[in-house]
N, C-alpha and C positions, 0 to 999 in steps of 0.2 A: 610051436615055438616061432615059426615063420611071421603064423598070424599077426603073434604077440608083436613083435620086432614091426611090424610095419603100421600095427594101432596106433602104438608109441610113436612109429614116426607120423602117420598122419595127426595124431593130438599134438605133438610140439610144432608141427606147421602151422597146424589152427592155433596154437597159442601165440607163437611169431605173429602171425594174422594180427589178431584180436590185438596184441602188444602196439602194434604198430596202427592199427585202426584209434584208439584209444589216445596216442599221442600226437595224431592227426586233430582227433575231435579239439585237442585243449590248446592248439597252435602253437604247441612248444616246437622251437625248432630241437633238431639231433643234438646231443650231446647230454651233457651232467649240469642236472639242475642243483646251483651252489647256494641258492635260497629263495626262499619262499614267504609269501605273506596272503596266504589266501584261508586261514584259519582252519585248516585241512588235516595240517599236519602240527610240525611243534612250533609253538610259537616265535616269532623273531626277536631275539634278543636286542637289537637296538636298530633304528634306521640308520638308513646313508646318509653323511651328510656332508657337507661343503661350507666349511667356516669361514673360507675367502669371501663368498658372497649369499652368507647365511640362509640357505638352500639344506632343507633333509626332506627325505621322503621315503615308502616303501614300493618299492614298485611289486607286482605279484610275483615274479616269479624271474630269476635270473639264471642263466644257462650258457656255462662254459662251452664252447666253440672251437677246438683249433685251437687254441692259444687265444680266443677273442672272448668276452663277456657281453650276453647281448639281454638289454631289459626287455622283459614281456608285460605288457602288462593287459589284460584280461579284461571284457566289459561284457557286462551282462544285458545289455538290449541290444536289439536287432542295428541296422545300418542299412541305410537304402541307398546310397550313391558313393558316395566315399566321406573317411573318417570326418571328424567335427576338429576347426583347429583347436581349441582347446586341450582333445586327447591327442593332437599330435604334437602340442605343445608340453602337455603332462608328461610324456613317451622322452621329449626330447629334456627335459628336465632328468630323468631320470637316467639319460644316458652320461651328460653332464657329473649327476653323482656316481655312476659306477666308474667314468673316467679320475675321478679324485679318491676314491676310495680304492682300487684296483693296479691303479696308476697306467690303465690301459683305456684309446680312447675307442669306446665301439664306432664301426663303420656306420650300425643300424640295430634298428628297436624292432619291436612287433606288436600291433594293435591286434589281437584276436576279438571278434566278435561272433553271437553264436550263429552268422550265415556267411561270414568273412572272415579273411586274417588278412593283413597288409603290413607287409614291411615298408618302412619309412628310411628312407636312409637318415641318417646325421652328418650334414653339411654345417661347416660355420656359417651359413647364411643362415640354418635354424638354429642353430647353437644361439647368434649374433639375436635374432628373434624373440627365441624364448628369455634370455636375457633383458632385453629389450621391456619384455611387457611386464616380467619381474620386479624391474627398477620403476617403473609404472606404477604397479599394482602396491609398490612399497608407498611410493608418494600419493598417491591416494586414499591409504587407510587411515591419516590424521584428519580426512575430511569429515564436516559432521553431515552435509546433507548430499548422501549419494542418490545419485538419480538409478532407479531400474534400467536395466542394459538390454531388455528384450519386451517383448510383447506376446511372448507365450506360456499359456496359460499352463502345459504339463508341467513346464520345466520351473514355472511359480513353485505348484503344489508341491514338489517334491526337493524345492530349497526349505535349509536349515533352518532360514529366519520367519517362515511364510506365516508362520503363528502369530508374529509380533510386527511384520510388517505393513506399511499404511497406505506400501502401495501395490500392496500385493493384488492379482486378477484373481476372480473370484469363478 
């Protein structure tokens, strides 16, 4: 009976373990994931959104804190230095939405990558930013002749429009 009594205990330590190795691996921070969009689990019934400044999005994975809601959002290639603005400007859009849908505004986000994770805080200097290239990006899609924004050839091949574009690298 001894035996018994102390397998069990060592199997639930190992499961503790593995539990907590596991939620290291997917850079959720601690708490209660309140939703998800990583097609894993059940589907998400609608995005966040922000009708003030016509903003929706899914971010992967949101996870109650403390009384705080903090967006994760998950990328699946590597990272060699630190994040790309774009994903911390996606990150901070996303906080943006959990701040108007929640009514709470998060401190900070998390970029998981699978050799990094980096929390980003949420300042209204990025707030003020991401807004920023928002109202940008809005006045720029009446344009008809957009010039390519880069010179790199992966990041061609694996745009939406690379099929039908004339200025795509080959």
């Amino acid at each position: 009976m001894l035996y018994l009594a102390v397998f069990l205990f060592l199997l639930g330590l190992f499961l503790l373990f593995q539990a907590a190795r596991q939620r290291k691996a997917t850079g959720l921070p601690g708490g209660q994931i309140i939703y998800t969009d990583t097609n894993k689990w059940d589907p998400v019934e609608k995005p966040l959104y922000d009708g003030r400044i016509g903003l929706s999005g899914k971010p992967d994975y949101l996870v109650r804190q403390s009384g705080e809601v903090i967006p994760v959002e998950v990328k699946s290639s590597k990272i060699s230095q630190t994040p790309y603005d774009s994903h911390i400007y996606q990150l901070a859009a996303y906080c943006r939405l959990v701040e108007t849908a929640f009514k709470i505004r998060p401190t900070y986000g998390i970029l998981h990558y699978p050799n990094r994770t980096y929390r980003v805080d949420y300042t209204n200097d990025l707030e003020n930013k991401m807004l920023d290239i928002l109202f940008e990006m809005r006045s720029q899609a009446n344009r008809k002749n957009i010039r390519r924004s880069h010179n790199a050839p992966q990041r061609c091949a694996r745009c939406g429009y690379h099929p039908d574009c004339e200025q795509r690298l080959n």
